[in-house]
Predicted model as a PDB file, atoms N, CA, C, CB and O in Angstrom, pLDDT in the B-factor column:
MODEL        1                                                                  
ATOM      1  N   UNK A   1      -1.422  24.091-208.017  1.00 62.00           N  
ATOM      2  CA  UNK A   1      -0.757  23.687-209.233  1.00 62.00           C  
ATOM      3  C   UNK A   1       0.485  24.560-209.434  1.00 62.00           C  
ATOM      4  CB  UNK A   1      -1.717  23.789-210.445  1.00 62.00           C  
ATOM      5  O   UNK A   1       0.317  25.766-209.257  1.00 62.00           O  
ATOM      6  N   UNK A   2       1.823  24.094-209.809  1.00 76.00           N  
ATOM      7  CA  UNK A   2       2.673  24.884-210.142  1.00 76.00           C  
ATOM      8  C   UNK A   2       2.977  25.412-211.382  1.00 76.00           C  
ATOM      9  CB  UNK A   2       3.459  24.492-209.782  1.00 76.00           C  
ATOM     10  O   UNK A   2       2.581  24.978-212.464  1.00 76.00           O  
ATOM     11  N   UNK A   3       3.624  26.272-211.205  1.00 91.00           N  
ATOM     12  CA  UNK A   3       3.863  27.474-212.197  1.00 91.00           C  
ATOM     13  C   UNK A   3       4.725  27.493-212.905  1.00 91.00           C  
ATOM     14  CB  UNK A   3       4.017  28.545-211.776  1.00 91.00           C  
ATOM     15  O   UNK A   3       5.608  28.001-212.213  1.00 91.00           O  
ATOM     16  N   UNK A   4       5.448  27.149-214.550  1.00 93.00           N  
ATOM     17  CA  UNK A   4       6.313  27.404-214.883  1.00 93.00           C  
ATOM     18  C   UNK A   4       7.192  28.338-215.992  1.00 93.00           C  
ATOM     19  CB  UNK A   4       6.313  26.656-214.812  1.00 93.00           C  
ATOM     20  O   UNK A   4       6.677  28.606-217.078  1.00 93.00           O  
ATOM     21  N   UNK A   5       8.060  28.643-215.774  1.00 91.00           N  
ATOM     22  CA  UNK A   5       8.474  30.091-216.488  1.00 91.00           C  
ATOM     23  C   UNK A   5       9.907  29.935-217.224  1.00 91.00           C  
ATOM     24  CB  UNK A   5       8.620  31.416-215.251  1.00 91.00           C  
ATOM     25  O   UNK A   5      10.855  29.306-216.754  1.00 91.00           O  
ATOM     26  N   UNK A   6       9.897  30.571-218.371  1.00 90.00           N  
ATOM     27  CA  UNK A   6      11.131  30.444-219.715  1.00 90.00           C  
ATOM     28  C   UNK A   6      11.996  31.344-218.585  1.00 90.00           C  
ATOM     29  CB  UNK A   6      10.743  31.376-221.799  1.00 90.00           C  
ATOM     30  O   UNK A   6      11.372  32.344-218.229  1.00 90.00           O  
ATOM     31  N   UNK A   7      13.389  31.168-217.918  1.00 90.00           N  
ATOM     32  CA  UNK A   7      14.426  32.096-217.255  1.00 90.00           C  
ATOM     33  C   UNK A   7      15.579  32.072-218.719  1.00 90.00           C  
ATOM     34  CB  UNK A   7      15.175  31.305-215.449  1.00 90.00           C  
ATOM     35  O   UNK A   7      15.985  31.146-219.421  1.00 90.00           O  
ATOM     36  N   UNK A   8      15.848  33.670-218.735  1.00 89.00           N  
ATOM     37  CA  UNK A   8      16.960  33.595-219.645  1.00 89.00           C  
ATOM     38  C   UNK A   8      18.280  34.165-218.766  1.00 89.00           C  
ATOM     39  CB  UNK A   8      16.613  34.513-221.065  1.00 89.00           C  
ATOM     40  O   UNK A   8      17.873  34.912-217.876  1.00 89.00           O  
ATOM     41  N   UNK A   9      19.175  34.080-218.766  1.00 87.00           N  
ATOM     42  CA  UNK A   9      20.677  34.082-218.118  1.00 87.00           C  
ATOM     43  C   UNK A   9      20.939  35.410-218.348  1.00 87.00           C  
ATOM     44  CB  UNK A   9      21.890  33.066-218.789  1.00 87.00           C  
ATOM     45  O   UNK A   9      21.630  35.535-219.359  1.00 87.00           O  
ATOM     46  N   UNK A  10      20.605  36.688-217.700  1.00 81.00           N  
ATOM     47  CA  UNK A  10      20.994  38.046-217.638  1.00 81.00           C  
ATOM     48  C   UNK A  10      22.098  38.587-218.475  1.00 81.00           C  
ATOM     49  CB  UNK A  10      21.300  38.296-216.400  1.00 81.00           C  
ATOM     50  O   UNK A  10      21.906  39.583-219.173  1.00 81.00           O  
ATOM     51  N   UNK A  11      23.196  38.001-218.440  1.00 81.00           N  
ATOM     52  CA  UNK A  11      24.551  37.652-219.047  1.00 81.00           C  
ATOM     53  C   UNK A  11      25.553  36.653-219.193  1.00 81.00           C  
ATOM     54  CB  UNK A  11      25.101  38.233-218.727  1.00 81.00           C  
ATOM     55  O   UNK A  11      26.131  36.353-218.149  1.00 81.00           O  
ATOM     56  N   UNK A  12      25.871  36.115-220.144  1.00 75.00           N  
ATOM     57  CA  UNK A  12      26.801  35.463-219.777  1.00 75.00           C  
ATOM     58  C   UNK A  12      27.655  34.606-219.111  1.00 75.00           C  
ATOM     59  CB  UNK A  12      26.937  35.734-219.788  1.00 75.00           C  
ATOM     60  O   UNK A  12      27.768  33.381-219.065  1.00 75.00           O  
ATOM     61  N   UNK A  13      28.310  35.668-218.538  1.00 80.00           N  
ATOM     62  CA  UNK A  13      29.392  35.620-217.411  1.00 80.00           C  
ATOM     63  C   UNK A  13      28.936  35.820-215.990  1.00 80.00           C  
ATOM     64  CB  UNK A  13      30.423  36.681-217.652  1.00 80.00           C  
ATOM     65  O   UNK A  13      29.740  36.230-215.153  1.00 80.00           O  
ATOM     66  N   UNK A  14      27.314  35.471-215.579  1.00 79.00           N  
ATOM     67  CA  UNK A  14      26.937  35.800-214.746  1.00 79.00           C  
ATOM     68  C   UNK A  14      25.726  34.775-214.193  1.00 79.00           C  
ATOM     69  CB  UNK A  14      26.775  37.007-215.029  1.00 79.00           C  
ATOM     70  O   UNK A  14      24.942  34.263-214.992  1.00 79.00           O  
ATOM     71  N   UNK A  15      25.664  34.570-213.003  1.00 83.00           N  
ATOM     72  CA  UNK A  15      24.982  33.227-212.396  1.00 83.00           C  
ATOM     73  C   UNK A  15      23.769  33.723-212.224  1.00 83.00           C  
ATOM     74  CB  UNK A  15      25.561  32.557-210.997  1.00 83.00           C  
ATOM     75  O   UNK A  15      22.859  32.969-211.880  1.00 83.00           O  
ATOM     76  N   UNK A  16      23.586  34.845-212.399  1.00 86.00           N  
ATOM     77  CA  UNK A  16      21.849  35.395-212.385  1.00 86.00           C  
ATOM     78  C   UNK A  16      21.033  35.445-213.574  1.00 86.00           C  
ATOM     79  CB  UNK A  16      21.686  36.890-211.946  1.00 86.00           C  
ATOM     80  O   UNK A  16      21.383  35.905-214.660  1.00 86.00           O  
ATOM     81  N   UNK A  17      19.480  34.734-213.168  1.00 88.00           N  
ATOM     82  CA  UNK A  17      18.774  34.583-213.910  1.00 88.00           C  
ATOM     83  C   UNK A  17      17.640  35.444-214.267  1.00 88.00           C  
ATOM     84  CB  UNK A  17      18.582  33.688-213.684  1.00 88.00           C  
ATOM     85  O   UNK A  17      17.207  35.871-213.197  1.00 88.00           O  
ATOM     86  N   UNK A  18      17.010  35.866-215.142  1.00 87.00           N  
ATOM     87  CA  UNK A  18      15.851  36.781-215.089  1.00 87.00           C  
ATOM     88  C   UNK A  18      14.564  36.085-215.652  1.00 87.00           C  
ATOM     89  CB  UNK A  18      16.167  38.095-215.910  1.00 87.00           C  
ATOM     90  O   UNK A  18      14.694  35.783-216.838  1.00 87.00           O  
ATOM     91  N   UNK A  19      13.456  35.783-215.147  1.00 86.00           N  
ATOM     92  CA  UNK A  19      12.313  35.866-215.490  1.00 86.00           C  
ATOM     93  C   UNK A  19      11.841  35.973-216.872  1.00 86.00           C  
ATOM     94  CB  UNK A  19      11.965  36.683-214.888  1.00 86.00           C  
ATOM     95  O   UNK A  19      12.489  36.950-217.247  1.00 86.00           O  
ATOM     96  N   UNK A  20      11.348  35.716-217.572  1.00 85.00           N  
ATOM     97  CA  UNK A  20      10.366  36.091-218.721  1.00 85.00           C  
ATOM     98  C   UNK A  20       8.999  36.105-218.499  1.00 85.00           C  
ATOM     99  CB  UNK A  20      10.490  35.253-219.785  1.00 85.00           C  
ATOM    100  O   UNK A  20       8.429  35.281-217.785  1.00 85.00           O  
ATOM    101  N   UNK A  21       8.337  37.204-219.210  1.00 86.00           N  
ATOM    102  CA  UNK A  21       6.916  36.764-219.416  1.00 86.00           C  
ATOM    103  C   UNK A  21       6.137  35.503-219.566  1.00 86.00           C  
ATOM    104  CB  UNK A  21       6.643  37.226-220.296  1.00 86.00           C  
ATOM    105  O   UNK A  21       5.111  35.230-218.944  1.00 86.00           O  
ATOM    106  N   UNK A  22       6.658  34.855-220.347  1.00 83.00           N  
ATOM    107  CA  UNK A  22       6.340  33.511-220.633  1.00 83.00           C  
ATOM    108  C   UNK A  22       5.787  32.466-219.312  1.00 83.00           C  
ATOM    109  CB  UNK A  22       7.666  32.976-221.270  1.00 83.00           C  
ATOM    110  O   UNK A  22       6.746  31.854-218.842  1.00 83.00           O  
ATOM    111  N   UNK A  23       4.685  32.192-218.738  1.00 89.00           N  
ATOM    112  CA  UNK A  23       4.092  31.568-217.787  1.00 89.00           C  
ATOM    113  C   UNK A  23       3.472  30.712-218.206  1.00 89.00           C  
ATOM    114  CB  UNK A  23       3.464  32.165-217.090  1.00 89.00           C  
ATOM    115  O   UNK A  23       2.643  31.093-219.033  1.00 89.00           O  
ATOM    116  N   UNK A  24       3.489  29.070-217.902  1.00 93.00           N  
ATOM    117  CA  UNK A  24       2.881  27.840-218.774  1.00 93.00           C  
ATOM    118  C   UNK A  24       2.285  27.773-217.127  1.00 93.00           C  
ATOM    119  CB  UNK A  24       4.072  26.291-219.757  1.00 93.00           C  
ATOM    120  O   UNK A  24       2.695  28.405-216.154  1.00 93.00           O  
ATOM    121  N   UNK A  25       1.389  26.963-217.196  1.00 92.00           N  
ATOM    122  CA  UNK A  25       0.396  26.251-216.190  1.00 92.00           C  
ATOM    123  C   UNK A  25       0.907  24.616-215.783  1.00 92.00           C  
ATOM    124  CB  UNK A  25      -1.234  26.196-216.998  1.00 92.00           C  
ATOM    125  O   UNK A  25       1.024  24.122-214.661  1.00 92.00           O  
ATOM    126  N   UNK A  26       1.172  23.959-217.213  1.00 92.00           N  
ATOM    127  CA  UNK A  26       1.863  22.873-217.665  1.00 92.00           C  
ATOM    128  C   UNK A  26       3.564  22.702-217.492  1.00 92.00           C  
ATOM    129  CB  UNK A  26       1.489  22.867-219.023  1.00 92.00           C  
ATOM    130  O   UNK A  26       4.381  23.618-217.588  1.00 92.00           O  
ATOM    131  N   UNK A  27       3.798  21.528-217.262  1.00 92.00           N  
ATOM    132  CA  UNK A  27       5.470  21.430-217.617  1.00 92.00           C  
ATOM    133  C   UNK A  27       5.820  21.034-218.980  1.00 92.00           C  
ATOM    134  CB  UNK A  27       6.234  20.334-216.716  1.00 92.00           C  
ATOM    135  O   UNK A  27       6.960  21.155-219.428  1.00 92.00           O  
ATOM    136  N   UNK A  28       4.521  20.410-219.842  1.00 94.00           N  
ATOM    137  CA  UNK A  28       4.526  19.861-221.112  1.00 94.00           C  
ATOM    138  C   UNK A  28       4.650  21.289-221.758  1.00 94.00           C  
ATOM    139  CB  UNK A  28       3.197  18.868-221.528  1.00 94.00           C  
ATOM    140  O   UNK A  28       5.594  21.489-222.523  1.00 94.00           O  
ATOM    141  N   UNK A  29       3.682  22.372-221.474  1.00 94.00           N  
ATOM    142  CA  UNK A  29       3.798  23.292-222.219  1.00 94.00           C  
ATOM    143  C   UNK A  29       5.007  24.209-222.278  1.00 94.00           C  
ATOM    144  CB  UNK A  29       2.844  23.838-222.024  1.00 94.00           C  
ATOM    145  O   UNK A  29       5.476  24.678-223.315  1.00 94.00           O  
ATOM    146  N   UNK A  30       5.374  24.375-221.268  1.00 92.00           N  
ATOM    147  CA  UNK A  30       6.802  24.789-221.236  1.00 92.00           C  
ATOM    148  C   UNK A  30       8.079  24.105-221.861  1.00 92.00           C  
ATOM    149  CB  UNK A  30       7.059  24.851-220.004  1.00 92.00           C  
ATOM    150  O   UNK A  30       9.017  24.695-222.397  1.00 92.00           O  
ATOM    151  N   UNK A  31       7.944  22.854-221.700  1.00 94.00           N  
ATOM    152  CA  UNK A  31       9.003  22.112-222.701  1.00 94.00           C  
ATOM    153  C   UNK A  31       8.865  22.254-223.925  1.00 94.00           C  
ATOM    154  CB  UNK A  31       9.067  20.779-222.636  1.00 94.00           C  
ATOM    155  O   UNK A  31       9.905  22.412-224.564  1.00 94.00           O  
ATOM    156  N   UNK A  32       7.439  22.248-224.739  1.00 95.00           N  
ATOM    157  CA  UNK A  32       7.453  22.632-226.103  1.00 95.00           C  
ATOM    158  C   UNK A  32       7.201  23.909-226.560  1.00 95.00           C  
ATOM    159  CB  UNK A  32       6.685  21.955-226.697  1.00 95.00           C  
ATOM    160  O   UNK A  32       6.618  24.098-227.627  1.00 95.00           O  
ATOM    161  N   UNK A  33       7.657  24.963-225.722  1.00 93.00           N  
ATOM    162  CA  UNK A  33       7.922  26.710-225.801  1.00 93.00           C  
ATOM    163  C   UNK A  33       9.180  26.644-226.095  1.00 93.00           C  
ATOM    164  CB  UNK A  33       7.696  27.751-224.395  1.00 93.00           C  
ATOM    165  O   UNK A  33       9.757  27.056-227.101  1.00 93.00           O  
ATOM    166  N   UNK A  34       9.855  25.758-224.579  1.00 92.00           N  
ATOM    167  CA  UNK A  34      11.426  25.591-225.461  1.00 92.00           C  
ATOM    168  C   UNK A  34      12.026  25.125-225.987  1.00 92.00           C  
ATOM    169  CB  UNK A  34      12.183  25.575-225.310  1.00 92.00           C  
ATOM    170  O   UNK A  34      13.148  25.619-226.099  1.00 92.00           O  
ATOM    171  N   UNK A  35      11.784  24.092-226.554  1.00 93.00           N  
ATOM    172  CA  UNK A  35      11.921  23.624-227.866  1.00 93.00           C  
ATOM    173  C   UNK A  35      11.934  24.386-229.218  1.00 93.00           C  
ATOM    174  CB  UNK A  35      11.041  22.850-227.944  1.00 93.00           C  
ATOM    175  O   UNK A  35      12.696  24.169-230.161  1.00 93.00           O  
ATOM    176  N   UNK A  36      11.003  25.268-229.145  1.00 91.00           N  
ATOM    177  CA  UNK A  36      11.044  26.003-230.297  1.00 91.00           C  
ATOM    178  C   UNK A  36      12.394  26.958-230.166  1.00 91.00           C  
ATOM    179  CB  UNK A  36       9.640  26.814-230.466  1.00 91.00           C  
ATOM    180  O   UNK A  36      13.164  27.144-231.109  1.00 91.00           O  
ATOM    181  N   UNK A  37      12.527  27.426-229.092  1.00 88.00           N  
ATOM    182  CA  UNK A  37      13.858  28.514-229.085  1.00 88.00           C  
ATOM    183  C   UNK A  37      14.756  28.128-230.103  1.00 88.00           C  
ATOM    184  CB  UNK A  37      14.773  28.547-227.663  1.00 88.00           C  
ATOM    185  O   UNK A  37      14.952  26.913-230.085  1.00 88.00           O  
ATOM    186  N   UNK A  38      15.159  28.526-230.682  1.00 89.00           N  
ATOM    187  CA  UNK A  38      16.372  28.424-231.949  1.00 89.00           C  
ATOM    188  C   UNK A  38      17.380  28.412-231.298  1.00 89.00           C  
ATOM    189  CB  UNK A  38      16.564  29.577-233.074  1.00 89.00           C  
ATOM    190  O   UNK A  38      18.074  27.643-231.962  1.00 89.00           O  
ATOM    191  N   UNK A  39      18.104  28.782-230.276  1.00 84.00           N  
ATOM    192  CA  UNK A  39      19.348  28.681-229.459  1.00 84.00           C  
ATOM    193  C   UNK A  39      18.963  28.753-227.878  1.00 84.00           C  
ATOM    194  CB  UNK A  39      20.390  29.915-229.879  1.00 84.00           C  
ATOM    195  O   UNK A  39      18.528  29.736-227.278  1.00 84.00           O  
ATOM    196  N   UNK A  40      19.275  27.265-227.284  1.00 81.00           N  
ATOM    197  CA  UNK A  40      18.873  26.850-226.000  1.00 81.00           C  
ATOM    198  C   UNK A  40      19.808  27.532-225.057  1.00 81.00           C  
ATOM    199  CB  UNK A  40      18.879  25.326-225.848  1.00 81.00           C  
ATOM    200  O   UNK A  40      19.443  27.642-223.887  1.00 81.00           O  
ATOM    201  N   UNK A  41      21.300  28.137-225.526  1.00 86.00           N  
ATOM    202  CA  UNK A  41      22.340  27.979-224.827  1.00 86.00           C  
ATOM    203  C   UNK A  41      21.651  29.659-223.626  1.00 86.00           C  
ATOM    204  CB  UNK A  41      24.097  27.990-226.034  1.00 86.00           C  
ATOM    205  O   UNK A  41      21.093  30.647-224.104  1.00 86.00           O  
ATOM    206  N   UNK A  42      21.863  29.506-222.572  1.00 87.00           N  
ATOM    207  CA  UNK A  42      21.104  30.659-221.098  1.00 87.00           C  
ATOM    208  C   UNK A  42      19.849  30.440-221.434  1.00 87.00           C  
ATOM    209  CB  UNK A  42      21.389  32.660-221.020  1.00 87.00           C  
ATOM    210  O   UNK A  42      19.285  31.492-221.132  1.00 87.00           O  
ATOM    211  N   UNK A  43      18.908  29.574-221.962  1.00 89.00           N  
ATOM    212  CA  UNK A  43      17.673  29.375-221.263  1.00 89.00           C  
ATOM    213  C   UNK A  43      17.375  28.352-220.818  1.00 89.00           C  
ATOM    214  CB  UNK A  43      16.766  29.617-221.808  1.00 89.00           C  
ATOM    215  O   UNK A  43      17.696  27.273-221.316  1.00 89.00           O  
ATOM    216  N   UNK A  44      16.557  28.536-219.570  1.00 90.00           N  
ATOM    217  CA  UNK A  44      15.972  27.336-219.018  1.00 90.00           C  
ATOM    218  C   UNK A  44      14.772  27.542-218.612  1.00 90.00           C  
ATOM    219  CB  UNK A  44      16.638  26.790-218.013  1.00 90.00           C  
ATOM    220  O   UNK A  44      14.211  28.599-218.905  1.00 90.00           O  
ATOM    221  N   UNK A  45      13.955  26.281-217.632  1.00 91.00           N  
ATOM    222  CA  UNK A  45      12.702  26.281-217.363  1.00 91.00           C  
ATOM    223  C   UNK A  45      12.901  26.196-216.126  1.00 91.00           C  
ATOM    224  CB  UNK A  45      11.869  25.392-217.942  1.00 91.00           C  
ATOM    225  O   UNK A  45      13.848  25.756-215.473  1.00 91.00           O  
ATOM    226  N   UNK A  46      11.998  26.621-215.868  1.00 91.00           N  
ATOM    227  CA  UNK A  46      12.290  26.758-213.831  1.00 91.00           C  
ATOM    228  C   UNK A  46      10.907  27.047-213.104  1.00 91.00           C  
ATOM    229  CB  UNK A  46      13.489  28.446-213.227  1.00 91.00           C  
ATOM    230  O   UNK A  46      10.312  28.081-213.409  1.00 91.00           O  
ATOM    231  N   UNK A  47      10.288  26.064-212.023  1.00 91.00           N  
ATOM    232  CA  UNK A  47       9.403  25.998-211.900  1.00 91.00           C  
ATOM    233  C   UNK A  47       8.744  26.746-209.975  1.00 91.00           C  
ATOM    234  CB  UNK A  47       9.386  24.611-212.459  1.00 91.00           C  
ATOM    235  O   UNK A  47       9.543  26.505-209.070  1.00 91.00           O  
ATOM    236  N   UNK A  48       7.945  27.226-209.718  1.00 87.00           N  
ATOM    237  CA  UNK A  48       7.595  27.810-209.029  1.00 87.00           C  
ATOM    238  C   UNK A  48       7.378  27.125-207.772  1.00 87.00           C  
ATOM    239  CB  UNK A  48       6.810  28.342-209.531  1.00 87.00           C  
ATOM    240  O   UNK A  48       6.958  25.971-207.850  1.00 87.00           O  
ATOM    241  N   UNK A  49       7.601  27.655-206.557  1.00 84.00           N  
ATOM    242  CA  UNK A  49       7.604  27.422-205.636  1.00 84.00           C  
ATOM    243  C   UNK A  49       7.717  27.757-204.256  1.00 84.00           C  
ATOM    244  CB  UNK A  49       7.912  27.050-205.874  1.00 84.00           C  
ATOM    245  O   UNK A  49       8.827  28.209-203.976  1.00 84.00           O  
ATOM    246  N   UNK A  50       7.012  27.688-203.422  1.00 83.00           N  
ATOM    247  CA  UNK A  50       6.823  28.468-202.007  1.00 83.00           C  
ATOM    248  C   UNK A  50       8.159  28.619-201.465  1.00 83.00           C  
ATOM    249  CB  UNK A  50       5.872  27.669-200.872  1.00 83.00           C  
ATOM    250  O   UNK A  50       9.024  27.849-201.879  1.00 83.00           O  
ATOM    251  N   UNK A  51       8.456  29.492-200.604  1.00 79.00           N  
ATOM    252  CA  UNK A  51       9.383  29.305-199.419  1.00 79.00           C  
ATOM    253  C   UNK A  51       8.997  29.873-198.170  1.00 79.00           C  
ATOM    254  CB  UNK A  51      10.647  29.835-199.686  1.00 79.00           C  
ATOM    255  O   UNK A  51       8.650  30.996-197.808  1.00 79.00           O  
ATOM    256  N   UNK A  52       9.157  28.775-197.623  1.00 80.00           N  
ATOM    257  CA  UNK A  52       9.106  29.550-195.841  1.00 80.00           C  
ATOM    258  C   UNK A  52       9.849  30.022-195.147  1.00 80.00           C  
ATOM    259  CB  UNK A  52       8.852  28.944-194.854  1.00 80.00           C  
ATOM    260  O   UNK A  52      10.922  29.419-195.119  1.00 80.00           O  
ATOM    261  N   UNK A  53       9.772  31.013-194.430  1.00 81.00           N  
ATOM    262  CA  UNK A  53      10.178  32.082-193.764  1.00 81.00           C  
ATOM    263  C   UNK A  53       9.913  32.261-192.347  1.00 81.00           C  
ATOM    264  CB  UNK A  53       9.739  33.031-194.359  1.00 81.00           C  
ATOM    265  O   UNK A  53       8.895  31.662-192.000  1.00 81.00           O  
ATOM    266  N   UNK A  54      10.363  32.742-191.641  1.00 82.00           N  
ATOM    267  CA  UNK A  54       9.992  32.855-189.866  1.00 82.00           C  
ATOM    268  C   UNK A  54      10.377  34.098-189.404  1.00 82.00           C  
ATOM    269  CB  UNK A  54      10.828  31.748-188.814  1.00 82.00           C  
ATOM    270  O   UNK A  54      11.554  34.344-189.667  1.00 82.00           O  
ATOM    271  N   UNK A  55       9.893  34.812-188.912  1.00 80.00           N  
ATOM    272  CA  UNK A  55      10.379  35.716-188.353  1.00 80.00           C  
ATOM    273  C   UNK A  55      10.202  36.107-186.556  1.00 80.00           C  
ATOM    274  CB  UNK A  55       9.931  36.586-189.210  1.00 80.00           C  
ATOM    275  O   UNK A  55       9.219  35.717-185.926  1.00 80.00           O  
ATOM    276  N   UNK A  56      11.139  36.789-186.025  1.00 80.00           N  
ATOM    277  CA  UNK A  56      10.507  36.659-184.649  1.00 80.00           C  
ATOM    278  C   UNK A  56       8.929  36.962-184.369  1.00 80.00           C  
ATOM    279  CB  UNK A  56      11.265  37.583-183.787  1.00 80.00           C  
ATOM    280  O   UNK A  56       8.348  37.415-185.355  1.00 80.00           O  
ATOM    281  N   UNK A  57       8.502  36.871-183.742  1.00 77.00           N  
ATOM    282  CA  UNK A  57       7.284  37.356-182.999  1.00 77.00           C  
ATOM    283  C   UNK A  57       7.449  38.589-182.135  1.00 77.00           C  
ATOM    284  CB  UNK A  57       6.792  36.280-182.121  1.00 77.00           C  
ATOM    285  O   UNK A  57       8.609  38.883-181.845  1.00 77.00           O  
ATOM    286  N   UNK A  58       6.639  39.226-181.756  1.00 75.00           N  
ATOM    287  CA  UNK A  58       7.055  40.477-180.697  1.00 75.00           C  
ATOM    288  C   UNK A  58       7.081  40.000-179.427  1.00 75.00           C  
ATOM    289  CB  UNK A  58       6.056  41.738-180.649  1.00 75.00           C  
ATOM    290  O   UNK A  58       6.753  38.866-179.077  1.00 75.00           O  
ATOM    291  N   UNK A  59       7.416  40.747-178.847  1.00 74.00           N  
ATOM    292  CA  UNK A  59       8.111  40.530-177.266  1.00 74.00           C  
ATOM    293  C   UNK A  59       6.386  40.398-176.209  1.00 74.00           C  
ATOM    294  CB  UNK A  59       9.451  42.496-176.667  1.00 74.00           C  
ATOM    295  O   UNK A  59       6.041  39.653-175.291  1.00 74.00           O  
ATOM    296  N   UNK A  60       5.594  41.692-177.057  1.00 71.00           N  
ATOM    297  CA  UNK A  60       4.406  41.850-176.176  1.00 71.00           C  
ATOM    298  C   UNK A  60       3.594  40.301-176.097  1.00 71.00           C  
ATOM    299  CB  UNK A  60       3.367  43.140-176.865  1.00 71.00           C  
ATOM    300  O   UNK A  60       2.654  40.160-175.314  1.00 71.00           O  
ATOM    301  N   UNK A  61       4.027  39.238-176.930  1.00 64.00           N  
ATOM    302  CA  UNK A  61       2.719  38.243-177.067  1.00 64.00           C  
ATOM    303  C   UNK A  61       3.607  37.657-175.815  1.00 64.00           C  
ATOM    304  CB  UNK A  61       2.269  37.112-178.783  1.00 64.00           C  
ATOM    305  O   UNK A  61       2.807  36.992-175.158  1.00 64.00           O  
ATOM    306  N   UNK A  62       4.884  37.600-175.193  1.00 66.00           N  
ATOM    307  CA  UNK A  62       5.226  36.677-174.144  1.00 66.00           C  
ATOM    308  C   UNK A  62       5.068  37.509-172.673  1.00 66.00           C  
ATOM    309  CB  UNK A  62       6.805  36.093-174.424  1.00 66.00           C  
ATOM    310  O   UNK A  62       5.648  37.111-171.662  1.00 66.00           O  
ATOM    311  N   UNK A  63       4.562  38.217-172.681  1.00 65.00           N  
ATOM    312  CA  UNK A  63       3.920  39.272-171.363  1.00 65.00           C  
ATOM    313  C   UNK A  63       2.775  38.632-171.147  1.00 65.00           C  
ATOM    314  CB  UNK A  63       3.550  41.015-171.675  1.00 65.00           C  
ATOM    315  O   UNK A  63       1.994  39.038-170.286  1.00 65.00           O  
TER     316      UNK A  63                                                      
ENDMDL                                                                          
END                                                                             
């Protein structure tokens, strides 16, 4: 199940986002968390998700 979280806009003038405490289970519940915010303007909802990654393997497994 995914995860979703209130991100507020670090600053401004700046494309980075930070995290909040705020963790809903729901996407319903998260929409009506923000809803309540009194000023929407740098927050959003942003929802959780894997990423894959690869890295080499070692040299010894091709011996």
């Amino acid at each position: 199940m995914k995860k979703y979280r209130i991100q507020y806009r670090a600053k401004s003038w700046s494309n980075s986002w930070e995290n909040s405490s705020h963790e809903f289970d729901t996407l319903d519940e998260a929409k009506a968390f923000y809803d309540r915010q009194p000023i929407k303007c740098d927050v959003r909802i942003a929802e959780a998700y894997v990423q894959i990654r690869y890295k080499p393997v070692s040299e010894d497994l091709y011996k």
